[in-house]
N, C-alpha and C positions, 0 to 999 in steps of 0.2 A: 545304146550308149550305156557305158556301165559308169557307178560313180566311185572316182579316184583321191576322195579326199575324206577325212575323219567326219562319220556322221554316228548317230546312235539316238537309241529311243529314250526316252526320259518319260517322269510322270508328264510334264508339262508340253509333251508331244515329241516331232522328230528334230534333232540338231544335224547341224551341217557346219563345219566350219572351214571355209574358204579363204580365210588370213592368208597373205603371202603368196598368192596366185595372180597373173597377169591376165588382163584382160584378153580374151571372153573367156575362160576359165570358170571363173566364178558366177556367170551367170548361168552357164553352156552346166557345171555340176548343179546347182539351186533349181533348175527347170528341170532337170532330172531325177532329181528326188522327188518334185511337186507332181512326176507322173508315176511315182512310184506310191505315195502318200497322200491322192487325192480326197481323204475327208479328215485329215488329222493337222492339226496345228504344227509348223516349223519354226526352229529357229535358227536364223542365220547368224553365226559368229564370221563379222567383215572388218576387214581394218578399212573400209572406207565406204560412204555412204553410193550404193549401187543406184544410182540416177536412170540410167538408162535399162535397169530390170521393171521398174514400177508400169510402163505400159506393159509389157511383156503379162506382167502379173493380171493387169486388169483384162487384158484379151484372153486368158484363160481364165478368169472368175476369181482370183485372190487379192485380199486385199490384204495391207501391209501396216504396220505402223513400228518406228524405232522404240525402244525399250532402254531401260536402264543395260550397259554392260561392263565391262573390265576398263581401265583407263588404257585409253586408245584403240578400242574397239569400235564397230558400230553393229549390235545386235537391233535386227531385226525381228519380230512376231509377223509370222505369214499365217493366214487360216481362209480356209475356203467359204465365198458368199453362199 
């Protein structure tokens, strides 16, 4: 799977941003950069809190927490336990 949406590396680790994407979209690109960037911190730029990536994330060893982002955003901090 290759990934089809704006991602890039920053000081603060890898972005991904999946705004504007329909479901599974946004989870199906986010698991895919997570195997591309196994020991480096992500951030996900969402416009909606991804509910159902949070197992997803603990059964391969990431954990998650929301972060300050853009007004009506929901940036997520992904880093590997």
């Amino acid at each position: 799977m290759e990934i089809s949406v704006p991602h890039w590396q920053a000081e603060d680790g890898w972005h991904i941003d999946v705004r504007g994407l329909g479901p599974p979209q946004p989870m199906v690109q986010i698991l895919t950069l997570l195997q591309i960037t196994t020991d480096s911190e992500v951030i996900v730029h969402h416009d909606r809190e991804p509910i159902s990536l949070y197992p997803e994330l603990a059964e391969r060893g990431w954990n998650h927490e929301v972060i300050p982002g853009e007004d009506g955003e929901v940036r997520l901090r992904l880093w590997p336990e």
